[in-house]
C-alpha positions in Angstrom: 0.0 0.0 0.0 1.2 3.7 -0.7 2.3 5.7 1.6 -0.1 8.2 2.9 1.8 11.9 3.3 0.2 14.5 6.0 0.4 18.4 6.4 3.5 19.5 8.2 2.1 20.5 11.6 1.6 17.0 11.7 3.9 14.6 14.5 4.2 11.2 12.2 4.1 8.0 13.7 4.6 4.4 12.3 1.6 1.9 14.2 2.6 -1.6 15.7 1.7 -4.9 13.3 -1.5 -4.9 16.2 -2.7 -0.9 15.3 -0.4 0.4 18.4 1.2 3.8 18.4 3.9 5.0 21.3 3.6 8.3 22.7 6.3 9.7 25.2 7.1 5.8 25.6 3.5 4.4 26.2 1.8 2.8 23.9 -2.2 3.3 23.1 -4.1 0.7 20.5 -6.0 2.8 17.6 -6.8 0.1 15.3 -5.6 -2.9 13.8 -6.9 -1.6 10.4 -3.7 0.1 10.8 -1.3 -2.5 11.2 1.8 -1.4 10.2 0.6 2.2 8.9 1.6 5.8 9.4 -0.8 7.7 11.1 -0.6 11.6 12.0 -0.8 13.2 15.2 -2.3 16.6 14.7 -2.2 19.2 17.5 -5.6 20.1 19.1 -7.0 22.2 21.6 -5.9 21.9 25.6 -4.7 18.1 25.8 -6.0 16.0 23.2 -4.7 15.9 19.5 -6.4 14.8 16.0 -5.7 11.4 15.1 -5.6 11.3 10.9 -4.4 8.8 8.1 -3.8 11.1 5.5 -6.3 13.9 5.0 -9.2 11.5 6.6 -9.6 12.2 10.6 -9.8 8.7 12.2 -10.0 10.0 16.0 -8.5 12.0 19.1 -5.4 11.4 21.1 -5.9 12.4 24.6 -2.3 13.1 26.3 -3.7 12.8 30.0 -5.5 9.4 29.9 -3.0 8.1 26.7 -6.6 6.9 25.4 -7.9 6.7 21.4 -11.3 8.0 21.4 -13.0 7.5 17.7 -15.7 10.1 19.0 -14.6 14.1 19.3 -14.1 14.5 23.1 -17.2 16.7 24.5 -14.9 19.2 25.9 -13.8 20.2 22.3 -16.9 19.7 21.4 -18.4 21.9 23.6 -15.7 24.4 23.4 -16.3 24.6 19.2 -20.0 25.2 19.9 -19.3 27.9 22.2 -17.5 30.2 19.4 
């Protein structure tokens, strides 16, 4: 499969065979669709970051729990609402 590129505000990471990424040396499971893919960290608001493959968002990162969440959290959600 080709490799997907991403914008560059975008922190690359390579996933684990199983869909794992590592993040300041802990690992988090996305997906096992991804197996083996590179996926994009994209910085968010407050603690959490987008989760994209290429221009598609997959789901959010968030730094504190070092949790993939496929739904936006409803603190950003809430927050993007509010503007």
């Amino acid at each position: 499969m080709a490799e997907v590129s991403c914008d560059s505000d975008v922190h690359v990471r390579r996933s684990s065979q199983k869909g794992d990424l590592n993040w300041k040396g802990k690992r988090f499971f996305v997906s096992e669709i991804f197996g083996g893919q590179r996926l994009g960290l994209r910085p968010s608001l407050d603690r959490f970051f987008e989760v994209v493959y290429g221009p598609l968002q997959i789901g959010w990162f968030d730094t504190y729990r070092c949790q993939f969440m496929q739904s936006e959290p409803r603190h950003l959600r809430m927050e993007r609402l509010c503007k």
